[in-house]
N, C-alpha and C positions, 0 to 999 in steps of 0.2 A: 504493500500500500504506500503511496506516496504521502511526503509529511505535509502536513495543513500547509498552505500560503500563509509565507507570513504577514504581522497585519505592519502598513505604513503608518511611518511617523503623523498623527493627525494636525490639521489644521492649528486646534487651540495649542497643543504641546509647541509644534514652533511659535507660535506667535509669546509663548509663555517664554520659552527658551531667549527669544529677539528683545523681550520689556527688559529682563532678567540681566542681558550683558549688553545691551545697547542702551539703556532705558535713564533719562528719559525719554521717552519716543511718542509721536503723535500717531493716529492712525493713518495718515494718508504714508507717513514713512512707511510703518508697517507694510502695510500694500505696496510699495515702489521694492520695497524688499526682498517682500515672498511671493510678490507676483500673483499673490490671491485676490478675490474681486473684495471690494468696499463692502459687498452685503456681509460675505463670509467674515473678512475682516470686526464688522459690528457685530455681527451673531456671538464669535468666538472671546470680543473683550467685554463683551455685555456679560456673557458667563464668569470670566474670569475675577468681573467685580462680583458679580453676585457674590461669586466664593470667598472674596477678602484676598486671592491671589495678587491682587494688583489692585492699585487706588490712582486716583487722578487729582494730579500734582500741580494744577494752575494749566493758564494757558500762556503759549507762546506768543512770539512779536505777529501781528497780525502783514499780512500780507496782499492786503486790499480785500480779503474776502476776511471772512468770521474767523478771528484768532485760534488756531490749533490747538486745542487738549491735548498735555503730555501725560504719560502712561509709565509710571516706575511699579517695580516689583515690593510687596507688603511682605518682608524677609521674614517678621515672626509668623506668619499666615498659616506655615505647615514646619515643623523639624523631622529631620531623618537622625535615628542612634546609629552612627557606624561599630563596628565591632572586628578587630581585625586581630583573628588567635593567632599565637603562637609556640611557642616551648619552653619558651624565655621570659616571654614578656605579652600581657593579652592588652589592649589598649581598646577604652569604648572613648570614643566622639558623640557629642550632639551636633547639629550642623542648623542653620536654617537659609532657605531657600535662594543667598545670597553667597552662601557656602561658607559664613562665618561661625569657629566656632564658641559656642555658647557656654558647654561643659565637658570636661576631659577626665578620665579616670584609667590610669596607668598603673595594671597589678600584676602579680608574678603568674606566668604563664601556665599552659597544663600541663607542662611534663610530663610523668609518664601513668597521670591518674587516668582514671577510668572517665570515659565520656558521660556518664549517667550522672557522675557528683562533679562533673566539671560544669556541664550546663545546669546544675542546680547551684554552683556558685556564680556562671554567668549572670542568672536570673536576678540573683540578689546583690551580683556587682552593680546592674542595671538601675535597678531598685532603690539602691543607694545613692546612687548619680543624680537620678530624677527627684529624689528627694531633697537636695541639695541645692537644686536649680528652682529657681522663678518663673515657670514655665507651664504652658498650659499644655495637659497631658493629651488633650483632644486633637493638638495639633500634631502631634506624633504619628509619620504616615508609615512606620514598620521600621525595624531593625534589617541594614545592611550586614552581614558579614562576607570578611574576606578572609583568605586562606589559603595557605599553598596549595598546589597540586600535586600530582592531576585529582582532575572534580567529575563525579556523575551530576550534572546539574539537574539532569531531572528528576533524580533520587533525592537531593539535595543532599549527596556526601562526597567527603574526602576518599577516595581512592589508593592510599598508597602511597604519602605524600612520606618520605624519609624519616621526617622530624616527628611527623604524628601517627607513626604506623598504628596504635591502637584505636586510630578512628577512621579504618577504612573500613566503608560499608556504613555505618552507620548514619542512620537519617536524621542529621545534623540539622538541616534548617526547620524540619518536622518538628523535631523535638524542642528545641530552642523555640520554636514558637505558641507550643504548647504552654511551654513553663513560662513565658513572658505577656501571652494574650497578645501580641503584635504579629503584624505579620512579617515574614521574613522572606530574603532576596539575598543570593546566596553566588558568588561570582570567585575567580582569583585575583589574589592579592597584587598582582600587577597591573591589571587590567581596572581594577579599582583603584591606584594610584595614579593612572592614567588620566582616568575620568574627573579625578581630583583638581589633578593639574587644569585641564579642560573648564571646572566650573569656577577656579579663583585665576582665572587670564592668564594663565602663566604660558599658555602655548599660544599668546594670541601672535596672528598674522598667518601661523601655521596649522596646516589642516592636515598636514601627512608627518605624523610624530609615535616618536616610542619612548614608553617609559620606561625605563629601564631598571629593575625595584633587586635590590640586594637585602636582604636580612641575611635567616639563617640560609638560604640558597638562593639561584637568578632565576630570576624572572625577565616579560618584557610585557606589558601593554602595547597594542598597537593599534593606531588609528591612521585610517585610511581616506581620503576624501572625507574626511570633519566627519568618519562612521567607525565606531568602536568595532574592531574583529574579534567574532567569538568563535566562529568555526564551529563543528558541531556541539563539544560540550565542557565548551569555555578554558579547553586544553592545547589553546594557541599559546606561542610566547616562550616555549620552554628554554630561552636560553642558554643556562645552565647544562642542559644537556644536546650542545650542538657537539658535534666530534672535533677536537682540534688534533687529535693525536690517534690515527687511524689505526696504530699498533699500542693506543696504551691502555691502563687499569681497566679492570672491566666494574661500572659505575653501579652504584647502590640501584640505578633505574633500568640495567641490562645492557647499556651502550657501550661505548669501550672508550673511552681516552676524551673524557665532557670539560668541559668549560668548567662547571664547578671543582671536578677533581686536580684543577691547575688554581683557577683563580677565588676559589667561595672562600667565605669566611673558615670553614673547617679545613679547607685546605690549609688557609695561614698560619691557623693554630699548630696543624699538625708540623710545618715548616716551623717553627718557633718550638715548637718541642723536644723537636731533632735538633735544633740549635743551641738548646740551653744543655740538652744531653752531651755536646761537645763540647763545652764550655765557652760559647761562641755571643750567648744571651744570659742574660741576669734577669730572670722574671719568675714569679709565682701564678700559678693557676686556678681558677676559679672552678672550671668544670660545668661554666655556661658558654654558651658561644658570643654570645653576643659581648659578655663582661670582656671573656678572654680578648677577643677582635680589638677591642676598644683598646688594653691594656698593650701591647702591640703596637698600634694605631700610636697612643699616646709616647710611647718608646722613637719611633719611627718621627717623630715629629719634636722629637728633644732632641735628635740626631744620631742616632742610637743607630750605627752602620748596617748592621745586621737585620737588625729591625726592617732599614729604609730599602735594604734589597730583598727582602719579600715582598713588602708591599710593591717593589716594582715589577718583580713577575706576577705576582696578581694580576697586576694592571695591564700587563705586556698581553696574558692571555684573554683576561678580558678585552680588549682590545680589537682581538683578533677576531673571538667573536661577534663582535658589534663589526666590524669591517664586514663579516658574511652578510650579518642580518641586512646593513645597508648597501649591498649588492643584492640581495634579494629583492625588498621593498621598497626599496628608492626612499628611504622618508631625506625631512627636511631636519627636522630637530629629533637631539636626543636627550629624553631628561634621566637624570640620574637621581632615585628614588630610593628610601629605604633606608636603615638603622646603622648600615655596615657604612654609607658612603657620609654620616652625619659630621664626620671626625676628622675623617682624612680623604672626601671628595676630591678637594683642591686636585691632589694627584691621579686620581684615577680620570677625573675631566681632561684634564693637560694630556697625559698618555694617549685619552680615548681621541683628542680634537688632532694628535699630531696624526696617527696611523690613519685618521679617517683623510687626513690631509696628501697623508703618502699614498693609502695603498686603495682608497673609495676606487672602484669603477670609473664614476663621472665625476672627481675631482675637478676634474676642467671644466664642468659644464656649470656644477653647482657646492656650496660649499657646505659642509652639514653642520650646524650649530650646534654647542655644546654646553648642557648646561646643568647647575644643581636646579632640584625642586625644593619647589615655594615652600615644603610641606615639611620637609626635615621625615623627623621618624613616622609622624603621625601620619604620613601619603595614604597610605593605608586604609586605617582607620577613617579618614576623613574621606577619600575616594568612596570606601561602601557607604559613610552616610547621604552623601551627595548622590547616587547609585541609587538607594532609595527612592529617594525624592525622584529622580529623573526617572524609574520605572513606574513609579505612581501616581504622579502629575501629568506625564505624559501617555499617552493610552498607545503604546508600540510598544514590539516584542524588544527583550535587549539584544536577539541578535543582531538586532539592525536598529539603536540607538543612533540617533543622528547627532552629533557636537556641533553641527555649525550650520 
């Protein structure tokens, strides 16, 4: 059987998306914009007031005819909770419809507990957040979360994801939304860093961009023509596991010689601990990734030689990988997203902007921009809560989510 057609972006969802990052905006812009007719255009912001989505701001300079009503977005109108797990560290966002956030709550990850008493502390992380905030509960349009891969999305589980192997199979966004009463929207954590970038301007001018998300392993968001790619089940982007080493380690995911096994954060450590084993480093271990990367990172940035030559094979191999992707996809920018790049970005940016500069395809045609996100650790977190909002404000499927 062939799968349903998917359904388009509707009417009001652009015109919501255009108040939102252009705004304020009058209606006749609107229409010169989306190329919709005036009645559609009036049907679609008629609603949008009804709902408190958007309010009307004064009018403009008159232009011989009846001064133009501008049209801004009503930010506290609807909030999304982002929720973005991890091993390490599980980080929930409030966000509202301007993509600012409201309330932040950064707690110790799930390690290696059981998913049944993890989402029943989620539930009461949640719970506590919101009781915290000044905030009207009605305006809460569901819990985003993000989360490694690979994902069954339409199981709503983790699949096998390295870090969280005891949550493969599990009906994850089910369950979490039982235990919360909200509904949930369930995407990876790249792709929700992405979308991040996307809702606080950070990729403005650029419609063909990747996000490029390092925690505990890589990822990539990608966007194509101002259209988020999800491919069948939201298991695009796997950076991390592109082959750069055709003859080498065979990878926790079955591939042989990945990105992550040269350049992720557990590679570094591992490279740090063969070094202090030589006497080559002076460091103590924590036995989180995240901490240990950091400790490292901080070494490598007091000038700590040893230190500074891992981080630059990290950088070298990742590198190499992002040179394939942007021979693949042609984008324009690449953001660098994620907890591992918070510290010591600077370098991996420099690295990523020369190799793209040497060895891109079409260096000569065009040049690929390089840059950190707006968003530091939270990209994440705040990407699913933004994620959200843009699955339930706008009435389209997210395979085919439109940015611009």
């Amino acid at each position: 059987m062939p799968p349903p057609p998917r359904r388009r972006g509707s009417s009001r969802g652009k015109i919501l998306d255009l108040i939102r990052t252009t705004g304020p905006i009058s209606r006749v812009e609107l229409a010169e914009m989306t190329g919709l007719t005036q009645a559609t255009i009036s049907t679609s912001v008629r609603e949008l007031l009804r709902d408190g989505l958007v309010s009307e701001t004064g009018r403009g300079e008159s232009t011989g005819g009846k001064p133009r009503t501008s049209l801004e977005i009503n930010p506290a109108a609807r909030l999304g909770i982002g929720l973005h797990i991890g091993r390490d560290y599980t980080t929930y966002i409030v966000a509202d419809l301007a993509g600012t956030v409201v309330g932040r709550l950064r707690v110790a990850g799930v390690g290696d507990s059981e998913p049944e008493s993890a989402i029943t502390r989620m539930a009461e992380d949640i719970e506590q957040l919101l009781d915290g905030l000044d905030v009207d509960r009605g305006a809460i349009v569901g819990v985003g979360i993000a989360t490694p891969g690979p994902l069954d999305r339409d199981a709503g589980a983790i699949m096998g994801a390295p870090a969280l192997g005891a949550w493969t199979g599990f009906p994850l966004a089910a369950t979490l939304s039982e235990a919360t009463g909200f509904t949930c929207t369930f995407d990876n954590d790249a792709t929700a860093a992405a979308i991040g970038e996307f809702w606080l301007g950070a990729t403005g001018g650029y419609n063909t961009y990747a996000s490029v998300y390092m925690g505990a392993g890589i990822g990539v968001g990608i966007v194509i023509d101002g259209t988020i790619y999800h491919g069948k089940q939201a298991n695009v982007g796997e950076l991390g596991h592109i082959t750069v080493d055709a003859m080498g380690p065979t990878c926790a995911c079955g591939n042989v010689g990945c990105v992550e096994l040269y350049a992720g954060p557990q590679a570094v450590i591992d490279a740090a601990h063969e070094a202090v084993e030589h006497g080559e480093l002076d460091m103590e271990f924590t036995g989180r990734i995240t901490a240990d990367f950091d400790r490292i990172a901080d070494l490598a940035l007091n000038g700590d030689a040893t230190a500074s030559a891992i981080f630059a094979r990290s950088a070298e191999y990742l590198a190499a990988g992002i040179v394939s992707m942007v021979n693949l996809i042609d984008v324009q920018l690449v953001v660098l997203a994620g907890s591992a790049f918070q510290t010591i970005g600077s370098l991996y940016a420099r690295t990523i902007a020369q190799r793209l500069g040497e060895r891109a395809f079409a260096r000569a045609v065009q040049t690929v921009d390089v840059r950190m996100s707006v968003n530091g650790t939270d990209a994440a977190a705040l990407g699913a809560a933004t994620l959200v909002l843009q699955d339930r404000l706008s009435p389209r499927s997210l395979a085919s989510i439109t940015l611009a």
